[in-house]
Phi, psi and omega in degrees: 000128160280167177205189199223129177243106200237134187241111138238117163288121179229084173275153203264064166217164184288328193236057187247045186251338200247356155283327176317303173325287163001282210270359153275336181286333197291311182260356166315322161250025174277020199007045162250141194298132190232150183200099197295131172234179166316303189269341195195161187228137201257148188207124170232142164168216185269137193304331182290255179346309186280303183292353166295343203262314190287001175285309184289333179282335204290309182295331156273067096266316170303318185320282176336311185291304224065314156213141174208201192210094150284109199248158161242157175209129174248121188250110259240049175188123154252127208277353179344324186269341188303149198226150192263129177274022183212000000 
Protein backbone atom coordinates (compact mmCIF):
# COMPACT_ATOMS: atom_id res chain seq x y z
CA UNK A 1 0.00 0.00 0.00
CA UNK A 2 1.17 3.41 -0.67
CA UNK A 3 0.55 6.34 1.28
CA UNK A 4 1.02 9.74 1.45
CA UNK A 5 2.63 11.75 4.60
CA UNK A 6 2.84 15.75 5.24
CA UNK A 7 4.80 16.24 8.45
CA UNK A 8 4.97 19.86 10.28
CA UNK A 9 7.49 19.93 12.67
CA UNK A 10 7.20 23.13 15.17
CA UNK A 11 9.69 23.20 17.97
CA UNK A 12 8.89 25.53 20.87
CA UNK A 13 12.01 27.61 20.80
CA UNK A 14 13.27 30.76 19.75
CA UNK A 15 16.52 29.11 17.29
CA UNK A 16 13.75 26.36 15.63
CA UNK A 17 15.35 26.40 12.11
CA UNK A 18 17.92 24.16 12.36
CA UNK A 19 16.13 20.75 13.82
CA UNK A 20 13.30 21.44 10.76
CA UNK A 21 16.38 21.67 8.42
CA UNK A 22 17.81 18.40 10.16
CA UNK A 23 14.95 16.51 9.42
CA UNK A 24 14.57 17.53 5.56
CA UNK A 25 17.68 17.16 4.66
CA UNK A 26 17.47 13.90 6.78
CA UNK A 27 14.52 12.73 4.85
CA UNK A 28 15.60 14.22 1.55
CA UNK A 29 18.06 11.46 1.76
CA UNK A 30 16.01 8.47 2.67
CA UNK A 31 15.36 8.55 -1.66
CA UNK A 32 11.70 8.69 -1.04
CA UNK A 33 9.73 11.41 -3.15
CA UNK A 34 9.69 14.46 -0.83
CA UNK A 35 8.11 17.30 -1.66
CA UNK A 36 8.47 20.81 0.62
CA UNK A 37 5.42 23.69 0.83
CA UNK A 38 6.33 26.69 3.52
CA UNK A 39 4.43 24.88 6.36
CA UNK A 40 4.98 21.60 5.72
CA UNK A 41 6.80 18.49 4.10
CA UNK A 42 5.34 15.56 2.11
CA UNK A 43 6.85 12.21 2.15
CA UNK A 44 5.20 9.75 -0.63
CA UNK A 45 5.75 5.78 -0.94
CA UNK A 46 5.19 2.47 0.12
CA UNK A 47 4.04 2.27 3.57
CA UNK A 48 6.53 -0.55 5.08
CA UNK A 49 9.36 2.19 3.63
CA UNK A 50 8.24 5.46 4.39
CA UNK A 51 7.14 4.80 8.31
CA UNK A 52 10.81 3.09 8.64
CA UNK A 53 12.56 5.86 7.20
CA UNK A 54 10.22 8.08 9.53
CA UNK A 55 10.60 6.08 12.63
CA UNK A 56 14.46 6.51 12.27
CA UNK A 57 14.27 10.50 11.48
CA UNK A 58 11.44 11.67 13.85
CA UNK A 59 13.15 10.85 16.91
CA UNK A 60 16.63 12.99 16.60
CA UNK A 61 14.51 15.55 15.15
CA UNK A 62 12.43 15.68 18.42
CA UNK A 63 15.66 14.83 20.37
CA UNK A 64 17.18 17.91 18.58
CA UNK A 65 13.96 20.45 19.39
CA UNK A 66 13.78 19.89 22.99
CA UNK A 67 10.02 20.50 23.01
CA UNK A 68 8.34 20.40 19.88
CA UNK A 69 5.06 19.45 18.21
CA UNK A 70 4.74 17.28 15.43
CA UNK A 71 1.36 16.85 13.45
CA UNK A 72 1.11 14.11 10.76
CA UNK A 73 -1.44 13.17 8.43
CA UNK A 74 -1.12 10.18 6.67
CA UNK A 75 -3.25 9.31 3.60
CA UNK A 76 -3.67 5.58 2.76
CA UNK A 77 -2.79 6.83 -1.41
CA UNK A 78 0.00 8.40 -2.94
CA UNK A 79 -1.43 11.45 -3.57
CA UNK A 80 1.90 12.90 -5.37
CA UNK A 81 0.60 13.41 -8.42
CA UNK A 82 -2.16 15.44 -7.54
CA UNK A 83 -3.03 18.28 -9.36
CA UNK A 84 -6.32 20.92 -8.47
CA UNK A 85 -8.95 20.36 -10.71
CA UNK A 86 -10.51 23.61 -10.61
Amino acid sequence: MDISVELTLTPLADDYEPPIIALIKALRASGLKILETPLSTQVFGPYDQVMKVLVEEIKPALEQSGKALLYMKIVTTDRSDYEPHF
